[in-house]
N, C-alpha and C positions, 0 to 999 in steps of 0.2 A: 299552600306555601311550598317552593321549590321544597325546601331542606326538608319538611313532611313526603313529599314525593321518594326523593332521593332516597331518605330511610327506608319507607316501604318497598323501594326495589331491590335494597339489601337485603331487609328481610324476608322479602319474596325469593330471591336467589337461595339463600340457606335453605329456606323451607325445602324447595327446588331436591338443594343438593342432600339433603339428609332424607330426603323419601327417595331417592334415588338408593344411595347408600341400605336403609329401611329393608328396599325390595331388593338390594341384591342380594343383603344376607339372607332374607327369607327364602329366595329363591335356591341357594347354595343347600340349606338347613332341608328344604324338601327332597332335594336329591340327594342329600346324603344320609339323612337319617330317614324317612318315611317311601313307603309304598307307592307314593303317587304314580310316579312313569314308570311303567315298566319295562323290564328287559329285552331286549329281542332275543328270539328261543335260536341258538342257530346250531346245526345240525354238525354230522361227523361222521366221519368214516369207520368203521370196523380197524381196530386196531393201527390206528392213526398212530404211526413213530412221533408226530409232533405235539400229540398229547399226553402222551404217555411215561413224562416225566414224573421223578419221583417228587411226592409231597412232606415237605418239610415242617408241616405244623402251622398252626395258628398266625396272624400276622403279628402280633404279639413276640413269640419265639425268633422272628426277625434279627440279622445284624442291626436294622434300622428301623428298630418297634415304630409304628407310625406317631405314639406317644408322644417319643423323645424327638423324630420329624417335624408334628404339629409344635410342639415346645420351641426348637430352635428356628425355624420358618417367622415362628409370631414375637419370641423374645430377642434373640440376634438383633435384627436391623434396626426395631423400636430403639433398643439400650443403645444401640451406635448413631443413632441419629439424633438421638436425645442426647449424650453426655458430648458429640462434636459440635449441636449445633449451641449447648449452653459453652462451651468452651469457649468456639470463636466469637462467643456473644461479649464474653466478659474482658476476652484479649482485646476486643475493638472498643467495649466499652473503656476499661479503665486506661487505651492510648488515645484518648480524643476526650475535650474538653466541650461538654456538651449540654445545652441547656433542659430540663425536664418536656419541652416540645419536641423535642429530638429523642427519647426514649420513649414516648406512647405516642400508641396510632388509635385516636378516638375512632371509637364506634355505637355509639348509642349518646343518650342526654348526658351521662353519667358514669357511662364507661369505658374503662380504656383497657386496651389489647395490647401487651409486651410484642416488641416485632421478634424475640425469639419465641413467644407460645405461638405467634400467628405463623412463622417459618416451619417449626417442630409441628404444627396439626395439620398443616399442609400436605408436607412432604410425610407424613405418617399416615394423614388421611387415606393420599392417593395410594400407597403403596397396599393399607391393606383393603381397600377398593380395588386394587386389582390382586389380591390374594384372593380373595372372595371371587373374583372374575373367572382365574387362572380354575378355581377348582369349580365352579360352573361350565366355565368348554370341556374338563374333562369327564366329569358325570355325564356330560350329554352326548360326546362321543363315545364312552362309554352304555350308556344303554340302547344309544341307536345301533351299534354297530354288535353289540353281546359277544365280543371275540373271545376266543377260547383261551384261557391259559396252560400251558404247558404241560401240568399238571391236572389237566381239566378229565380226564380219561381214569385216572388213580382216583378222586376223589368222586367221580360220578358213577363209578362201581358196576358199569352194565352189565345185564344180564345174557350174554352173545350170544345163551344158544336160543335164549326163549325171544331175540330178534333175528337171528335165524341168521347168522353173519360166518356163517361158512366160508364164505368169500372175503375177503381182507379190501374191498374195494363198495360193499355192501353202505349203503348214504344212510345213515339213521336221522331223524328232523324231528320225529314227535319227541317232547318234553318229558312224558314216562317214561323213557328208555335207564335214566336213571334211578338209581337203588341209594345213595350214597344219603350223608348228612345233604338239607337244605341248604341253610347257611353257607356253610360250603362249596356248594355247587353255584348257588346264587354268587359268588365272589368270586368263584371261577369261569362265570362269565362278563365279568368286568374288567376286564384288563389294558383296552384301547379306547384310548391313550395312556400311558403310565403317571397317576397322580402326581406317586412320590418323586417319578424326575421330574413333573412340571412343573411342582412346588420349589421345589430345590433349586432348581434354576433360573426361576424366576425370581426368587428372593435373593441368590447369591449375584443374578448380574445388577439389579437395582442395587444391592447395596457397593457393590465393586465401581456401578457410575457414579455411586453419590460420592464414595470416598474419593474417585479419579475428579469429579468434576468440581467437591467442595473444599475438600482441604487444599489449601496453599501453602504451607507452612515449609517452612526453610527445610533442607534438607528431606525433604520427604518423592525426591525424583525417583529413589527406589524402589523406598518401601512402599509406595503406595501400589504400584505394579507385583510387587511382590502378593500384599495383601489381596488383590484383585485376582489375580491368577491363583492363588492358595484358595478362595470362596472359590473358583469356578473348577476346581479341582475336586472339591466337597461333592460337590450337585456331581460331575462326574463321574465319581467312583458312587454315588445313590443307586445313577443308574446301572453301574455294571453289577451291583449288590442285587439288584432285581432283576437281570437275568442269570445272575450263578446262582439263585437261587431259586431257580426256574419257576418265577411268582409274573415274569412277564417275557413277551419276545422281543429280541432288538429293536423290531420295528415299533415296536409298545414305547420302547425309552425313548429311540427317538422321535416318534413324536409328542410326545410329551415335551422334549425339549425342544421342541420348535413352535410348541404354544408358548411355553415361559419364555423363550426371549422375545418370541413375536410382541406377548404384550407389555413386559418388561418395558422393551425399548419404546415401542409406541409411549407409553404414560410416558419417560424419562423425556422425548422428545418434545412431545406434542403435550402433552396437558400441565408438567414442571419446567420444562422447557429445560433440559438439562441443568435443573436446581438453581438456576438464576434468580436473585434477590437479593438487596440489601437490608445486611442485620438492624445496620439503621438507618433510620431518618435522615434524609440529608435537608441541610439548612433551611430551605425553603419548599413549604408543603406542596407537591404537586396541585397542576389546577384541579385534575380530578380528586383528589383528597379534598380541595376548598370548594369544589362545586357539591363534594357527597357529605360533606359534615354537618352534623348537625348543628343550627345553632344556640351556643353554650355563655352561660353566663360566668365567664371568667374573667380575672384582674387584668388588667391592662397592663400590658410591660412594652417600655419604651426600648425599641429597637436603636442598637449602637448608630444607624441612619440616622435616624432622629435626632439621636443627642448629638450626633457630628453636624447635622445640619443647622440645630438651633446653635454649636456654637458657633461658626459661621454667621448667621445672621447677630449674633453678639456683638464679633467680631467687628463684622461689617458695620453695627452700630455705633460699636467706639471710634472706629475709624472715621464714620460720617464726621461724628461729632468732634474728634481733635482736627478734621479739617473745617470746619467750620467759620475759622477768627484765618483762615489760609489763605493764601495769596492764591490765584489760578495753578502758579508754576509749583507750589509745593503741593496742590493738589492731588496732578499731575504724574508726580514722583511717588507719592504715597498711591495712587491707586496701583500703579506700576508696580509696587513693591508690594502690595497686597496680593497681587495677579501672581507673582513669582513666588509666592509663599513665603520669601522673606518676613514679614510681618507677623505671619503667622508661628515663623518659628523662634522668633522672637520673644512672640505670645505664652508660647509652650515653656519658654525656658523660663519667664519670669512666673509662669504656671508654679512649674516644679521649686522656683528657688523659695 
């Protein structure tokens, strides 16, 4: 059966997209929390001025505890995507007179999909699909590349005279040279790319397109630019937070923020298409929506076509028939006058009286 087809390729897609989804979180989860990949060991000079920043403590003790990072990154754009997109759902709903085919988009024998849940898990979907992306490039340029942070020299504690660095130009490379806490060290050599700017800036410019590209709302030529530029201010001053606290180097923030907008934009463009979609259904179901639905055993409702047409052919009936006992020439006039809609509105009035 086509419509047994049709379904199975939906549910093939989902499968698709949700082992997709599946492995990116897994893959995120392995580099951040477990051993698997390891570091690259990389080496340093005998009293290197560019490590030898002072260490400020835990990342915890942070102006921008990663906590309250991870919190605002994941809660932020979810809450503003959800309460604008139930908004304009219900502004569009309750100014349009619309029959219950016009608010669900079937999808199964039995079930139907609100087009604002199907809009909201879209544009939620994608965004933390590339949240999850965004901190996968940077763990991985991160362990490939093992860059030092600033502080890398204060918390790795070397021993200078027992590596024998008399000389301030002296390359130390083997991994024992350090004394210092593990953990510590281990985190001080993860520093390129800068997480916390990639995060940041990848969540404040998606959400700054969705607001510039979704809301329409009267009055909002400003504020919207305003809000857009306040979110890309945030991510901003993230990263200037992580070099005055000499947890990463400039070159760490910036690229960092040149993965998050990199893939920000890509998704906005290319996979949402700058948020384009209708909240609802318009009149008549797409051929693709009549070609993929299933089919459903539901009531029959006679389309306003239909009853304009049968009354027409009524019409036309009575009309036959008072010509009937007619002369040629009054025919004639009455078909005339049928064609002109005279008759018809005629019809209408003795309708209504």
């Amino acid at each position: 059966m086509p419509h047994e087809k049709s379904r199975w390729d939906t549910y093939k897609y989902l499968i698709i997209e949700l082992v997709i989804m599946a492995g990116t979180v897994m893959l995120a989860y392995y580099f951040e929390y477990t051993d698997t990949f390891n570091v690259n060991v990389q080496g340093f000079f005998c009293y290197d001025s560019a490590y030898t920043k002072p260490y400020l403590g835990p990342e915890e003790s942070s102006a921008v505890p990663p906590v309250i990072l991870y919190a605002v990154v994941a809660g932020v754009p979810t809450l503003v995507i959800t309460v604008t997109e139930a908004v304009m759902f219900l502004l569009q709903y309750t100014s349009k007179e619309l029959d219950g085919r016009e608010k669900n988009f079937a999808t199964g024998d039995c079930c139907y999909l609100n087009p604002l849940v199907r809009r909201t898990f879209r544009f939620l979907g994608v965004y933390m699909f590339g949240l999850f992306t965004t901190d996968i490039f940077v763990n991985a340029g991160q362990v490939v590349t093992g860059n030092l942070a600033p502080h890398f020299l204060t918390v790795c504690k070397p021993n200078y005279t027992a590596l024998g660095c008399q000389q301030a130009l002296r390359y130390i490379s083997h991994q024992e040279a350090c004394t210092g806490n593990e953990e510590d060290i281990l985190r001080a050599r993860k520093t390129f790319p800068s997480k916390e700017a990639a995060l940041s800036v990848y969540a404040a410019l998606y959400l700054a397109m969705y607001i510039t590209c979704t809301v329409k709302a009267k009055g909002t030529r400003l504020a919207k630019p305003v809000m857009s530029l306040g979110l890309m201010c945030l991510a901003f001053l993230t990263g200037i937070n992580r070099v005055a606290e000499y947890r990463n180097h400039w070159s760490d923030v910036i690229a960092g923020f040149i993965i998050g907008v990199a893939i920000a934009t890509f998704l906005v463009v290319c996979v949402v298409h700058n948020f384009q979609g209708k909240l609802l259904l318009s009149e008549e179901p797409s051929q693709e929506l009549v070609a993929n639905a299933p089919m459903m055993n539901m009531p029959r409702v006679e389309s306003p076509l239909e009853k304009y047409i049968a009354s027409q052919v009524a019409e036309l009936r009575e009309i036959e028939g008072e010509l009937a006992p007619r002369s040629l020439k009054e025919r004639i006039l009455s078909f005339f006058s049928w064609l002109t809609g005279t008759s018809r509105f005629r019809h209408l009035q003795n309708t209504r009286q």
